[in-house]
ChimeraX commands (.cxc) that place a marker at each C-alpha (Angstrom):
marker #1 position 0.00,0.00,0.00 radius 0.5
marker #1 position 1.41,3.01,-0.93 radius 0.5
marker #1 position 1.75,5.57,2.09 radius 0.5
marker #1 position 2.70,8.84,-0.62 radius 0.5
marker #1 position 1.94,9.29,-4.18 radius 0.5
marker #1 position 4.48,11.75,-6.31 radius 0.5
marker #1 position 2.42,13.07,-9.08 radius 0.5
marker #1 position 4.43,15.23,-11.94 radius 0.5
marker #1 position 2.45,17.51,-14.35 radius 0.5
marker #1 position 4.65,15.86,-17.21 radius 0.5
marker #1 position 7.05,13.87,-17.89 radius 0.5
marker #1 position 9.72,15.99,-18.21 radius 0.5
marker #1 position 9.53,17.09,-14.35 radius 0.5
marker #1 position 10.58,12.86,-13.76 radius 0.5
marker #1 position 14.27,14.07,-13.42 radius 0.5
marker #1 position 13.46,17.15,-11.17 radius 0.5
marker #1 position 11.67,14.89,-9.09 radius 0.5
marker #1 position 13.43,11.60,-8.83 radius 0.5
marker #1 position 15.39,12.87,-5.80 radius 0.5
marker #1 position 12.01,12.88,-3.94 radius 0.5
marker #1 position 11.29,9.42,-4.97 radius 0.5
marker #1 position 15.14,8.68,-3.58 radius 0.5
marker #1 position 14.33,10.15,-0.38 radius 0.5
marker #1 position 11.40,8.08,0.37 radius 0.5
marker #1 position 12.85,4.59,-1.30 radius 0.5
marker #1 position 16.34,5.40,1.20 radius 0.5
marker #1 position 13.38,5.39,4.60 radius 0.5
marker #1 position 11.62,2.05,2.86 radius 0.5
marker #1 position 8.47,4.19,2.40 radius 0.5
marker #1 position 5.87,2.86,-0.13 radius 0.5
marker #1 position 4.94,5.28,-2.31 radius 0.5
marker #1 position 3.87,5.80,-6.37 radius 0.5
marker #1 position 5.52,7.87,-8.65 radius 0.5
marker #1 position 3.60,8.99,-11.75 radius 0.5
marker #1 position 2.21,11.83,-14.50 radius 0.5
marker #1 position -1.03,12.79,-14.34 radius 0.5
marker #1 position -2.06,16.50,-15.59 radius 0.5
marker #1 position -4.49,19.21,-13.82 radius 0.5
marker #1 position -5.44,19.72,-17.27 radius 0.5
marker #1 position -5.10,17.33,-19.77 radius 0.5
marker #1 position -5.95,14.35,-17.76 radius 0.5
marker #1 position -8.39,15.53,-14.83 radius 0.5
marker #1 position -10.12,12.48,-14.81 radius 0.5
marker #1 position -6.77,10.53,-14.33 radius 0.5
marker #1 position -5.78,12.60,-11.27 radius 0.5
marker #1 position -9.65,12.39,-9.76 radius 0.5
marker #1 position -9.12,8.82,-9.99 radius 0.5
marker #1 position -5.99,8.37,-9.16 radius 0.5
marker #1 position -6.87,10.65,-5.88 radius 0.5
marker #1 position -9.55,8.70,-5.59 radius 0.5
marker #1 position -8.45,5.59,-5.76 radius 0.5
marker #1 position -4.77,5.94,-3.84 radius 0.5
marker #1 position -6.73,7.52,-0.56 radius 0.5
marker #1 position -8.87,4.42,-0.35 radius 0.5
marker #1 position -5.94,1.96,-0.53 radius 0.5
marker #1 position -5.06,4.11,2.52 radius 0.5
marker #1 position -2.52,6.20,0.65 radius 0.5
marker #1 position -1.85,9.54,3.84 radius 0.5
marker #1 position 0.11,12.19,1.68 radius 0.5
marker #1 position 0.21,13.61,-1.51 radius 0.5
marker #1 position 2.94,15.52,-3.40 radius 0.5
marker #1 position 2.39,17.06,-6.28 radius 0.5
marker #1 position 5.26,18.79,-8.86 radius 0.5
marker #1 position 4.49,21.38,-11.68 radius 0.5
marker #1 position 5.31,23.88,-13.83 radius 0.5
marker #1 position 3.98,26.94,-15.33 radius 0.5
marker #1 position -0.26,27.29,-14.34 radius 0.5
marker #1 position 0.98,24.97,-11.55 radius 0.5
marker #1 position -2.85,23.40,-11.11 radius 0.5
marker #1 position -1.63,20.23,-10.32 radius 0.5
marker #1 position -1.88,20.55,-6.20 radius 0.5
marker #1 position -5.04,22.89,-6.01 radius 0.5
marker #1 position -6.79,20.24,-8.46 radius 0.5
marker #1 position -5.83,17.51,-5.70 radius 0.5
marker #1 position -6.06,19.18,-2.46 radius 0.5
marker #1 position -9.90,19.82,-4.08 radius 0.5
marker #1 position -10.33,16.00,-4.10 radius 0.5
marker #1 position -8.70,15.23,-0.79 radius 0.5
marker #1 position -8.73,15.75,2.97 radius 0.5
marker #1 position -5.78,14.50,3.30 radius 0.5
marker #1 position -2.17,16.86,3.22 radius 0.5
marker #1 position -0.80,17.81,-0.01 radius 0.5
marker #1 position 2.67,19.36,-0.84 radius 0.5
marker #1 position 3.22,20.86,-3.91 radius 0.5
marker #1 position 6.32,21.54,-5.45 radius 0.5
marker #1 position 7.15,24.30,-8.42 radius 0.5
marker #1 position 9.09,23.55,-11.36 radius 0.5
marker #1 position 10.28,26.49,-13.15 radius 0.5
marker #1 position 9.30,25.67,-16.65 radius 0.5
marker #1 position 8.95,28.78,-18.07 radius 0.5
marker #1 position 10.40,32.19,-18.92 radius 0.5
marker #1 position 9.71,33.01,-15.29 radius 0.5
marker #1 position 11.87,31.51,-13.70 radius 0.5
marker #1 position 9.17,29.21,-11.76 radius 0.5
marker #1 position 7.48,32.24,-10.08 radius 0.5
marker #1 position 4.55,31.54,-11.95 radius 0.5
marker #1 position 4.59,27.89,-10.79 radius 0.5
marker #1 position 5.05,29.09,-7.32 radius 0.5
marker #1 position 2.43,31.37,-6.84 radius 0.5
marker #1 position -0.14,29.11,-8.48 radius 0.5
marker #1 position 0.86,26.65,-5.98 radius 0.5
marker #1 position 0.86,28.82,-2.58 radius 0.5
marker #1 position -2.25,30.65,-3.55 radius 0.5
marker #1 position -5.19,28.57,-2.61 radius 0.5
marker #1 position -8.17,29.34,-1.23 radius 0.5
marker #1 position -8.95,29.16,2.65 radius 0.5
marker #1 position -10.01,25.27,3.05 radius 0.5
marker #1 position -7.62,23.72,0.58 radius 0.5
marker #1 position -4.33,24.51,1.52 radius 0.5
marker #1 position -1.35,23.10,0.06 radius 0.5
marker #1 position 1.84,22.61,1.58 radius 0.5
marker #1 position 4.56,24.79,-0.78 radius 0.5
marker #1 position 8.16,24.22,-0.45 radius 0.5
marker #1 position 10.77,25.57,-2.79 radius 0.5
marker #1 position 11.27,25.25,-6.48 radius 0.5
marker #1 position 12.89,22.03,-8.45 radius 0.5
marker #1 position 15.28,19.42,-6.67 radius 0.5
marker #1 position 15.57,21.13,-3.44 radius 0.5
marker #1 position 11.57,21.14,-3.36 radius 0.5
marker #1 position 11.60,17.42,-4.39 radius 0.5
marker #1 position 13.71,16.42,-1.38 radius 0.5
marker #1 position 11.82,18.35,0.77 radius 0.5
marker #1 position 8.26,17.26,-0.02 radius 0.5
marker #1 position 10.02,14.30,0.58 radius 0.5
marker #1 position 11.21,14.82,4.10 radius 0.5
marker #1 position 8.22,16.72,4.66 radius 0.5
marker #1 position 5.72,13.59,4.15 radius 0.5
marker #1 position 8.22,11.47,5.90 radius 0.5
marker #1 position 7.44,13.93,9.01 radius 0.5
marker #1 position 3.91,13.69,8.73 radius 0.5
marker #1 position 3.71,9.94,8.42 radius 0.5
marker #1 position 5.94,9.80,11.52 radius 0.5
marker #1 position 3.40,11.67,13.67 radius 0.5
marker #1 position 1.70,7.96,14.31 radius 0.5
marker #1 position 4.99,6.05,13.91 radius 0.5
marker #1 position 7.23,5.83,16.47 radius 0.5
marker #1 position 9.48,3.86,14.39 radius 0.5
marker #1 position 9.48,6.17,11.35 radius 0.5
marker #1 position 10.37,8.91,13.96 radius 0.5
marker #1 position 13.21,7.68,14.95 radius 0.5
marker #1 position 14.32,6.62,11.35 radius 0.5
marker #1 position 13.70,10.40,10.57 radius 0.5
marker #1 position 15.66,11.38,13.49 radius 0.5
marker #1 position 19.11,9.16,12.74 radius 0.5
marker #1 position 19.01,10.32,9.67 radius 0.5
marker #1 position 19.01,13.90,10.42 radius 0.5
marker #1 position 21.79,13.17,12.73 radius 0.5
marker #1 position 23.64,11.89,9.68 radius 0.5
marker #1 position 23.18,14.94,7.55 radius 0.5
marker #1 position 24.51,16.71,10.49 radius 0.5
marker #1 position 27.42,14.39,10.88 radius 0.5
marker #1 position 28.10,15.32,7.05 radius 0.5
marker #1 position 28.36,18.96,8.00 radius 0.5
marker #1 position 30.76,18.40,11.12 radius 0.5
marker #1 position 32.76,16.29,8.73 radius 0.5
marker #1 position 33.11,18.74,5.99 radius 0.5
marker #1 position 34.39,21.75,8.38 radius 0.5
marker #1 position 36.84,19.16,10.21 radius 0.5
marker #1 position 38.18,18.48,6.42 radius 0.5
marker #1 position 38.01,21.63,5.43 radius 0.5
marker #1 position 40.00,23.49,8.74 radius 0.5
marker #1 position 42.97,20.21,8.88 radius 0.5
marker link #1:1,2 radius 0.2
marker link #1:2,3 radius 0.2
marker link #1:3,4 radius 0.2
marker link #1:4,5 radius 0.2
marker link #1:5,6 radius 0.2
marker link #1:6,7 radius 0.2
marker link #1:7,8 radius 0.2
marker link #1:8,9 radius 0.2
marker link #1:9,10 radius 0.2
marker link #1:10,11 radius 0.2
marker link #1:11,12 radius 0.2
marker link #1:12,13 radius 0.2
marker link #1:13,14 radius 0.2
marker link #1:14,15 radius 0.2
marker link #1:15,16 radius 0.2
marker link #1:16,17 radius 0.2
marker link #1:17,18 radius 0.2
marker link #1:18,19 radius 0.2
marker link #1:19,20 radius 0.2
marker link #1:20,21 radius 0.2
marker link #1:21,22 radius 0.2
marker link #1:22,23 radius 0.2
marker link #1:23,24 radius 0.2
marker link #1:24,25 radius 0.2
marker link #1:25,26 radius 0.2
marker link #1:26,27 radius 0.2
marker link #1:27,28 radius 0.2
marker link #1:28,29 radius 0.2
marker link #1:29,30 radius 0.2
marker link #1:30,31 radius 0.2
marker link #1:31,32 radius 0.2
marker link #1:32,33 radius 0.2
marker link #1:33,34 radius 0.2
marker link #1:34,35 radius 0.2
marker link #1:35,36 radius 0.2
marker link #1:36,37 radius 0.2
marker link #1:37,38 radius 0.2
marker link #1:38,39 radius 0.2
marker link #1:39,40 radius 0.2
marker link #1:40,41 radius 0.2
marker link #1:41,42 radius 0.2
marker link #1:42,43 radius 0.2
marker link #1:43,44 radius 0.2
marker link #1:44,45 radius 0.2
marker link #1:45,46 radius 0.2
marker link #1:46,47 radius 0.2
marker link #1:47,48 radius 0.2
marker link #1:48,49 radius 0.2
marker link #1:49,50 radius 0.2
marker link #1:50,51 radius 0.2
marker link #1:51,52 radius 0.2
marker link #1:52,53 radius 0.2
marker link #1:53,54 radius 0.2
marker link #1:54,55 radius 0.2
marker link #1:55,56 radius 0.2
marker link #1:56,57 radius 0.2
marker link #1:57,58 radius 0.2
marker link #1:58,59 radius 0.2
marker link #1:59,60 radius 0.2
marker link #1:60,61 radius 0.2
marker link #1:61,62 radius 0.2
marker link #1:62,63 radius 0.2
marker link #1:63,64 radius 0.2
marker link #1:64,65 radius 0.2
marker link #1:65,66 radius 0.2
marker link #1:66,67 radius 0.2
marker link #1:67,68 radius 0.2
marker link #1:68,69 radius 0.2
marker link #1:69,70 radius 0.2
marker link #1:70,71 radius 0.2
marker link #1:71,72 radius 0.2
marker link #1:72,73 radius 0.2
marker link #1:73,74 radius 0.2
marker link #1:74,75 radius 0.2
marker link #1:75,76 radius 0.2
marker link #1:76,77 radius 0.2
marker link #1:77,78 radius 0.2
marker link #1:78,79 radius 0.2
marker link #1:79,80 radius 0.2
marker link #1:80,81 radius 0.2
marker link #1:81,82 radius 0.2
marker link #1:82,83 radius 0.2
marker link #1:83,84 radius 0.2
marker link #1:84,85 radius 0.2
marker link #1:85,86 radius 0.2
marker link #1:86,87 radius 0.2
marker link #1:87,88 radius 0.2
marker link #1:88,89 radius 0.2
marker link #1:89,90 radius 0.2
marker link #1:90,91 radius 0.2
marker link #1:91,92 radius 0.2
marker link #1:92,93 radius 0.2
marker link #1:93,94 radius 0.2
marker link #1:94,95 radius 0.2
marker link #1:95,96 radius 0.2
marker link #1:96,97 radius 0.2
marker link #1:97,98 radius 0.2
marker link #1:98,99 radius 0.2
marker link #1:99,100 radius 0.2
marker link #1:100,101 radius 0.2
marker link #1:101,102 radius 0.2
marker link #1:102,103 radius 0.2
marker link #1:103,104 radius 0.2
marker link #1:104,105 radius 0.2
marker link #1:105,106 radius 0.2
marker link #1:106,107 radius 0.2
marker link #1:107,108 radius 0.2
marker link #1:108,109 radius 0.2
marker link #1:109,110 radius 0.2
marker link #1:110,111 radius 0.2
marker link #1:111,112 radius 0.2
marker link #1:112,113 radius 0.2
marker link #1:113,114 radius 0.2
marker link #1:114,115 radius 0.2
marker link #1:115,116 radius 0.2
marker link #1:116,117 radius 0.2
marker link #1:117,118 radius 0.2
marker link #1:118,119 radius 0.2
marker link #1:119,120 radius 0.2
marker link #1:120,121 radius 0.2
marker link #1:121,122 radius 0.2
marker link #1:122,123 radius 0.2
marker link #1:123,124 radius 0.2
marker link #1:124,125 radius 0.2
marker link #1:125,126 radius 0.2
marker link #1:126,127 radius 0.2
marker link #1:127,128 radius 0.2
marker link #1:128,129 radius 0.2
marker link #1:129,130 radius 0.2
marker link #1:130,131 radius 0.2
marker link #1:131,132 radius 0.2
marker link #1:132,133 radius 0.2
marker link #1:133,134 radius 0.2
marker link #1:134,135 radius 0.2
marker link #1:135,136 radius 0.2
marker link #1:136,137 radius 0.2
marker link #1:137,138 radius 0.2
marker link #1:138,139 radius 0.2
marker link #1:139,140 radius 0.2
marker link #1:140,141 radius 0.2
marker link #1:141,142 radius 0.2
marker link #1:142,143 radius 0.2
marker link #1:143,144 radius 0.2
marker link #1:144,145 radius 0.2
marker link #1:145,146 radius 0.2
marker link #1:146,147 radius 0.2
marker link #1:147,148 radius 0.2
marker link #1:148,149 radius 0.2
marker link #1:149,150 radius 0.2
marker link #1:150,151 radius 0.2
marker link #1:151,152 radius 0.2
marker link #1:152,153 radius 0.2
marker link #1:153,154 radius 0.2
marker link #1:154,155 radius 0.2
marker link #1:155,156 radius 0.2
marker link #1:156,157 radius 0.2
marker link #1:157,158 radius 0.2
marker link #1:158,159 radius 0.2
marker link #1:159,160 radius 0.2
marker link #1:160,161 radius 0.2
marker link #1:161,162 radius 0.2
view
């Protein structure tokens, strides 16, 4: 049963976003990884919403670019917490993406974090925390590995001062 679905407006986002899929295969979480468009397949992501939340499915992340629909249209077909991530896709510079993401209306929020890889990790780490709020097990996962991106940084400044 898959515990977070990664949806990607296209295709092309796969390699922006593969670092979130990383993140969550590293912790052993379940999770699918697939395209489905706000747009030009709405009745793919209904369904897909649909049927991922009754197979028990607790978070859903959500990467686009450009209109950026891709989150709103889900957190409208779920209670459950969605985290979108912008892809700058266009001329922008993936301030388009972001607003259209952060802006939702009062009752559907979605959970923004920042643009591209960076944004993929951290939906990433983001659901992990979530799921961990009822998993004593996953917290403490979550916790040793936090310790070991802080044992990276301690490494690098002892390397870097000998």
């Amino acid at each position: 049963m898959a515990k977070v679905a990664i949806f990607m407006g296209s295709i092309s986002d796969e390699p922006i976003m593969r670092p979130c899929s990383d993140v969550l295969k590293e912790l052993d979480i379940e999770h699918v990884f697939t395209v489905t468009s706000a747009h030009r397949t709405p009745e793919r992501t209904e369904k897909l919403v649909s049927d991922l939340e009754a197979d028990g499915c607790q978070v859903f992340i959500c990467a686009a670019g450009m209109a950026a629909h891709l989150a709103g249209a889900v957190a409208a077909r779920t209670t459950k917490p969605v985290i979108g991530v912008p892809i700058a896709a266009s001329a922008l510079g993936g301030m388009d993406a972001l607003l259209a993401t952060v802006q939702m209306p009062p009752g559907f929020p979605v959970g923004t974090v920042a643009l591209d890889k960076a944004g993929a990790k951290n939906a990433a780490w983001m659901a992990v925390q979530i799921l961990a709020l009822n998993d004593p097990e996953l917290t403490k996962k979550l916790a040793d590995e936090r310790q070991k991106l802080k044992d990276a940084v301690i490494k690098s400044a002892e390397e870097l001062t000998a």
